[in-house]
C-alpha positions as CSV (number, residue, x, y, z in Angstrom):
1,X,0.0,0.0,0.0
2,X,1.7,2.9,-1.5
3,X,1.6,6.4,0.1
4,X,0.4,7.8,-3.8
5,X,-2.1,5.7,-3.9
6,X,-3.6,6.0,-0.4
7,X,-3.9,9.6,-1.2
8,X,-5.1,9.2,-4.2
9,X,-7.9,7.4,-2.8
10,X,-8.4,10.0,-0.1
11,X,-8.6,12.7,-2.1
12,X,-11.7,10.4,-4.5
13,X,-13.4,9.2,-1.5
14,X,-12.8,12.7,0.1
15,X,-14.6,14.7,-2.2
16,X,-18.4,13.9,-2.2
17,X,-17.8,13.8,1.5
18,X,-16.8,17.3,1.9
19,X,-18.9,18.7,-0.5
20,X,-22.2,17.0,1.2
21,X,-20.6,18.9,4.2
22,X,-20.7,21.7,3.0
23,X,-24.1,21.7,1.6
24,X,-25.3,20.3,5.1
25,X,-23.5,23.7,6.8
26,X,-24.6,26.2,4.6
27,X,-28.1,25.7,5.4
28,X,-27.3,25.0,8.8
29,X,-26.1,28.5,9.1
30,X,-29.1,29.7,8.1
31,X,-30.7,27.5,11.0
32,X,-31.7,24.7,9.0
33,X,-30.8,21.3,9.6
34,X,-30.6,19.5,6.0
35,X,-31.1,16.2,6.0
36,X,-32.6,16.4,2.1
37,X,-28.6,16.6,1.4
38,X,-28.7,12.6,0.5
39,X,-31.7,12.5,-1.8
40,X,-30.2,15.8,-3.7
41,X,-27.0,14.0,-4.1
42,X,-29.4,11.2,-5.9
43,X,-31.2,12.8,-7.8
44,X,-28.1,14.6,-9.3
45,X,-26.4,11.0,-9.4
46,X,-29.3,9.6,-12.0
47,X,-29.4,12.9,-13.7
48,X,-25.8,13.1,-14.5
49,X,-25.9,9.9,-16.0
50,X,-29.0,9.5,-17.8
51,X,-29.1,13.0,-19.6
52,X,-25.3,12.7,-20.5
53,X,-26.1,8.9,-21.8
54,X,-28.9,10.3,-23.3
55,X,-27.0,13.4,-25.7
56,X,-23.7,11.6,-25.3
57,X,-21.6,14.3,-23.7
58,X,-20.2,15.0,-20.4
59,X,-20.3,18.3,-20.1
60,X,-24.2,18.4,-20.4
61,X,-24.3,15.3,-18.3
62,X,-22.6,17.3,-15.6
63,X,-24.7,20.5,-15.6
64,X,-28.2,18.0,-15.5
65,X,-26.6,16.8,-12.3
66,X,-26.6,20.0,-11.0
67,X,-29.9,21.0,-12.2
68,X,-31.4,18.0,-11.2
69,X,-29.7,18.6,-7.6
70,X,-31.1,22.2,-7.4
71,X,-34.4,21.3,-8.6
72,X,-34.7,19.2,-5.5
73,X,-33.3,21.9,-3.3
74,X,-35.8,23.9,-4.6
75,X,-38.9,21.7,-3.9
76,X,-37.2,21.1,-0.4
77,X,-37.4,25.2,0.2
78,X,-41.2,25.3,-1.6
79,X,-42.3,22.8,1.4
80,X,-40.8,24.4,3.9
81,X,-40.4,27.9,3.6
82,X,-44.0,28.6,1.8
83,X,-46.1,26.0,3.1
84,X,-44.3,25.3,6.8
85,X,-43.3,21.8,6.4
86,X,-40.9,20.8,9.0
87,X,-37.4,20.7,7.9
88,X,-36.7,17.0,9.1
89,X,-40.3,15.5,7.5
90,X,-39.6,17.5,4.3
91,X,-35.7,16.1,4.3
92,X,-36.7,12.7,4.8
93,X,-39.8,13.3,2.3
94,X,-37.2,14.0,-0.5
95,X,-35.1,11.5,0.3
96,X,-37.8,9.2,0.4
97,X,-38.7,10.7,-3.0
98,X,-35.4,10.5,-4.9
99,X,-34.6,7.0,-3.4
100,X,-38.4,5.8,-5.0
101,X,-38.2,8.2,-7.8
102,X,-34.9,7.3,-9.5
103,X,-36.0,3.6,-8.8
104,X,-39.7,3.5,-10.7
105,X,-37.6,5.7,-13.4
106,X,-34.9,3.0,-14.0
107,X,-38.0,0.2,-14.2
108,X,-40.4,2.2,-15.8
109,X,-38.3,3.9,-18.7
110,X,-34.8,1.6,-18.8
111,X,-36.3,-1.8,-17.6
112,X,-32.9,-1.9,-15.5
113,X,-34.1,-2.3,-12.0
114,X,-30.7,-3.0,-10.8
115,X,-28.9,0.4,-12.2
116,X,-28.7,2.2,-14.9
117,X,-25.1,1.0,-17.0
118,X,-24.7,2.3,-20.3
119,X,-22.9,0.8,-22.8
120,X,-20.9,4.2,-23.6
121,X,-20.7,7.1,-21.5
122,X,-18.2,10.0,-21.9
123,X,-15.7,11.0,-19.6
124,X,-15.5,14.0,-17.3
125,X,-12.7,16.0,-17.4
126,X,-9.4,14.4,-15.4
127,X,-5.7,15.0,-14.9
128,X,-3.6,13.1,-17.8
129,X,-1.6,9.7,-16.0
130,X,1.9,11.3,-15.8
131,X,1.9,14.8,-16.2
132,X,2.5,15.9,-12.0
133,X,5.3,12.9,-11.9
134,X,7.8,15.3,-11.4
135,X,6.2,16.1,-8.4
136,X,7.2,13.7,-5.2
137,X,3.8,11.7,-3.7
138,X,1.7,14.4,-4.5
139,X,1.6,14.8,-8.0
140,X,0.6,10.9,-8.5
141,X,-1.8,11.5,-5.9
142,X,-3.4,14.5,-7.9
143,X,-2.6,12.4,-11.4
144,X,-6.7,11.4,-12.6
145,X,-8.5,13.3,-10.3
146,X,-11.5,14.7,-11.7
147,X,-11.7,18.6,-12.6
148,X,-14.6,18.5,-9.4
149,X,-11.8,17.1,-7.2
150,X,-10.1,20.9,-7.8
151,X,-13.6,22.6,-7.7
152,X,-14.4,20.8,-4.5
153,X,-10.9,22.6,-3.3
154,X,-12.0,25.8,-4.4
155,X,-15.3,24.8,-2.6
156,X,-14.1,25.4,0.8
157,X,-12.4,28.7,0.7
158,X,-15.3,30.1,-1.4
159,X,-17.6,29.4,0.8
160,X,-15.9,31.0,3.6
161,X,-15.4,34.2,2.2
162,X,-19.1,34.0,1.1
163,X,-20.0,33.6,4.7
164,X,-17.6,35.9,6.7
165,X,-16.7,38.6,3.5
166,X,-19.6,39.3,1.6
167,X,-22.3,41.2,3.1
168,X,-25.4,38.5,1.5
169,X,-23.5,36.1,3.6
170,X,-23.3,38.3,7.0
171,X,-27.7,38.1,6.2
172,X,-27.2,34.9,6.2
173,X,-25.7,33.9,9.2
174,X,-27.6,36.8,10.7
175,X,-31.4,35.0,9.5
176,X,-29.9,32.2,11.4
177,X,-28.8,33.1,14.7
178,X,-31.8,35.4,15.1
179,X,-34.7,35.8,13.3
180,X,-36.6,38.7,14.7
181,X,-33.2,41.0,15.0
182,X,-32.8,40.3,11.4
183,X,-36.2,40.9,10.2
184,X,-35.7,44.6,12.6
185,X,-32.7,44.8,10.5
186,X,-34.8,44.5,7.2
187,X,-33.2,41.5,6.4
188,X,-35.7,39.1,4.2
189,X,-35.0,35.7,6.6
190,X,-37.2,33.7,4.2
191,X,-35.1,34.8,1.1
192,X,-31.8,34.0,2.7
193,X,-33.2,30.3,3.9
194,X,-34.2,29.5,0.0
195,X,-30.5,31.4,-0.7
196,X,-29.0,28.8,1.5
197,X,-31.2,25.6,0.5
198,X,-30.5,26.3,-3.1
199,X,-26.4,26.6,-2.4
200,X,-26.7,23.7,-0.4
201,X,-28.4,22.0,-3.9
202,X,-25.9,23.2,-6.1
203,X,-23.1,21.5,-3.7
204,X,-24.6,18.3,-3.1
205,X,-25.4,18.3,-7.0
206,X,-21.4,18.8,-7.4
207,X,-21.4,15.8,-5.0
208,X,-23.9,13.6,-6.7
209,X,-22.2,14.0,-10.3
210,X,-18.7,12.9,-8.8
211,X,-20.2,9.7,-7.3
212,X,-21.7,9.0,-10.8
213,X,-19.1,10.5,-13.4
214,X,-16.0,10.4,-12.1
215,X,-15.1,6.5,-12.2
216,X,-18.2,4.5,-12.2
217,X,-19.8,6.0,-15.0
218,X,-23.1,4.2,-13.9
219,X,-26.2,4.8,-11.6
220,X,-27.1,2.3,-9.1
221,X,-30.0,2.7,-6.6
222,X,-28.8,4.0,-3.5
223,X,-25.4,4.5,-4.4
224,X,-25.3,7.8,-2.0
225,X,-24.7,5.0,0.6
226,X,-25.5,7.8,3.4
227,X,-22.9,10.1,1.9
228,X,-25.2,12.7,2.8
229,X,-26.0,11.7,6.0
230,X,-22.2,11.7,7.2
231,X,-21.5,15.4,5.6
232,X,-24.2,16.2,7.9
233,X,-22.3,14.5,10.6
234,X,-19.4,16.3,9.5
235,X,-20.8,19.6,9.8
236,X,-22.1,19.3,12.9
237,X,-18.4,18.0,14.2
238,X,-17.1,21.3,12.7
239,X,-19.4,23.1,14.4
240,X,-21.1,24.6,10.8
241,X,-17.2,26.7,10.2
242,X,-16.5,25.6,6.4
243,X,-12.8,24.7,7.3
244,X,-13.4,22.7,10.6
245,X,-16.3,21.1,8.4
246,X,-13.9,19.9,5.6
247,X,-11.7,18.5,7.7
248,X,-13.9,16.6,9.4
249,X,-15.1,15.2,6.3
250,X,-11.8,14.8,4.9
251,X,-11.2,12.7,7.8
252,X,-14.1,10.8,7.3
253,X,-13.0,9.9,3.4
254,X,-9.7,8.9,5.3
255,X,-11.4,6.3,7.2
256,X,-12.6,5.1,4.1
257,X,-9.9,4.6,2.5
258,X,-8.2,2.8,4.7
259,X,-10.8,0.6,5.0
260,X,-10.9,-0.1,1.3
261,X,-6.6,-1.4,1.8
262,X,-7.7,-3.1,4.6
263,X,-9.7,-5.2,2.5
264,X,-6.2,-6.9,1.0
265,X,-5.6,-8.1,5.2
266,X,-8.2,-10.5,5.4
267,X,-10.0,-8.5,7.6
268,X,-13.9,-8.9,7.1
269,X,-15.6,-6.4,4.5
270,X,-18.4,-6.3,7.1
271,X,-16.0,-4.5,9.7
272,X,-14.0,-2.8,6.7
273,X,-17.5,-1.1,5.4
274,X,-18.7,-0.3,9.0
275,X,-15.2,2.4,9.6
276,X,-16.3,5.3,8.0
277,X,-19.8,5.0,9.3
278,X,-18.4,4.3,12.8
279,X,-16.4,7.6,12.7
280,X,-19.7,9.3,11.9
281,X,-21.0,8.2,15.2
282,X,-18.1,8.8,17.3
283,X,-17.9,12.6,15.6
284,X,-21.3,13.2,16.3
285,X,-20.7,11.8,20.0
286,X,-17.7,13.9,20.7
287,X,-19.5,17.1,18.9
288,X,-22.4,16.6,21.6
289,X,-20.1,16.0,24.3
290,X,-17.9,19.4,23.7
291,X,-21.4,21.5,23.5
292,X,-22.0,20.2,27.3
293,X,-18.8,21.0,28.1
294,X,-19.7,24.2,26.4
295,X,-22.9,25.0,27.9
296,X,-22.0,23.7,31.3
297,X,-22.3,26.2,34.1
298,X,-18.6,27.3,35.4
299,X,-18.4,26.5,39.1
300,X,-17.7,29.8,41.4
């Protein structure tokens, strides 16, 4: 197991990961716990690959991912925003939807219960095999990484300049932390929840189309494998700051990683598949345990 490639795999795993994290943070900011982050990741998924099967290029393949990604954000906002649908029901209600949605689509219109293959599908932009060689470990890391590996990288400093350095973001953060004081400040709260809800689409649709385009080049029900659910954990680690956030999630597509060489051990691909899921869990445990220790009264 080769340092280069262990990265490598890091950085592929990594990726979805920190973008779900992102999408689950941005809304949280705006005091909204996303939990539709898994079913937008979907839906983007099946786009991706059935409108860039469908007109045989990538680069319209990608942007359906991200439409289709944002078109769910946006009926996740209509439901909860206009008509006062709770954020977890309406979360779960579009995951439920995606996951049932994508699946009577793949029966009903390819006959292909079991996933959606085609027999040709064009490939996303990715670094040429041998042009960072020059560069020690990292450069045959970096070497086939998808161009939304790099975008995913811009991701994370762009979002926190959007937060902390533009004023639309200061409303944001200001809708979330108090509602009334930013409605006395004429800020439009319900305008900067849909602003954040349909950010948060346009990340996980980022998210969704690197699942689906970047190696596979297939859809297979489910294949979010509660991706979003552990960007969500992620955030919530990193306490809903973009950089604390990413590296949580980073650490995260570590844990997968590593379980993926484990594999060559002998070690059982139950225990193997459980890792990243089980760092979920303890992250979520210690992010609980350090708002006690937060929130605790100091003794005098």
């Amino acid at each position: 197991m080769s340092i280069e490639s262990l990265l490598a795999s890091v950085l592929e795993q990594s990726t979805p990961l920190v973008l779900a994290a992102l999408a689950a943070m941005i809304t949280l900011r705006a005091n909204i716990l996303n939990v539709a982050v898994e079913g937008m990741m979907l839906v983007a998924a099946f786009s991706a690959i059935a409108v860039g099967a469908l007109t045989d290029s990538a680069f319209i393949g990608f942007w359906a991912g991200l439409a289709g990604a944002i078109f769910a954000s946006l009926v996740f906002s209509t439901m909860t925003l206009r008509f006062g649908a709770g954020f977890i029901v309406a979360g779960l209600g579009i995951n439920l939807l995606a996951a049932g949605g994508t699946l009577f689509a793949l029966e009903r219109y390819y006959n292909s219960p079991g996933g959606l293959r085609p027999i040709a599908f064009p490939d996303i932009w990715h670094v040429p095999e041998g042009s960072l060689s020059f560069i020690p470990v990292i450069g045959p890391a970096i070497e086939g990484q998808s161009i939304i590996v790099f975008l995913t990288v811009l991701a994370v400093p762009a979002c926190w300049v959007f937060l902390y350095r533009t004023p639309t973001g200061a409303y944001l953060r200001a809708a979330g932390e108090d509602e009334h004081a930013a409605r006395s400040a004429g800020i439009d709260v319900v305008r900067m929840k849909a602003l954040a809800v349909t950010i948060s689409g346009l990340l996980a649709g980022l998210a969704g189309t690197q699942l689906a385009m970047d190696k596979l080049h297939f859809f297979l029900p489910d294949m979010t494998a509660g991706r979003g659910f552990i960007g969500l954990a992620a955030t919530l680690f990193g306490a809903g700051q973009p950089w604390m956030t990413a590296g949580a999630a980073v650490l995260f597509g570590f844990f997968g990683a590593l379980g993926d060489r484990l594999q060559a051990f002998d070690i059982p691909a139950q225990f193997v598949l459980m890792l990243p899921y089980v760092a979920a869990i303890l992250a979520l445990a210690l992010a609980r345990w350090r708002i006690h220790v937060r929130n605790k009264p100091s003794k005098l």
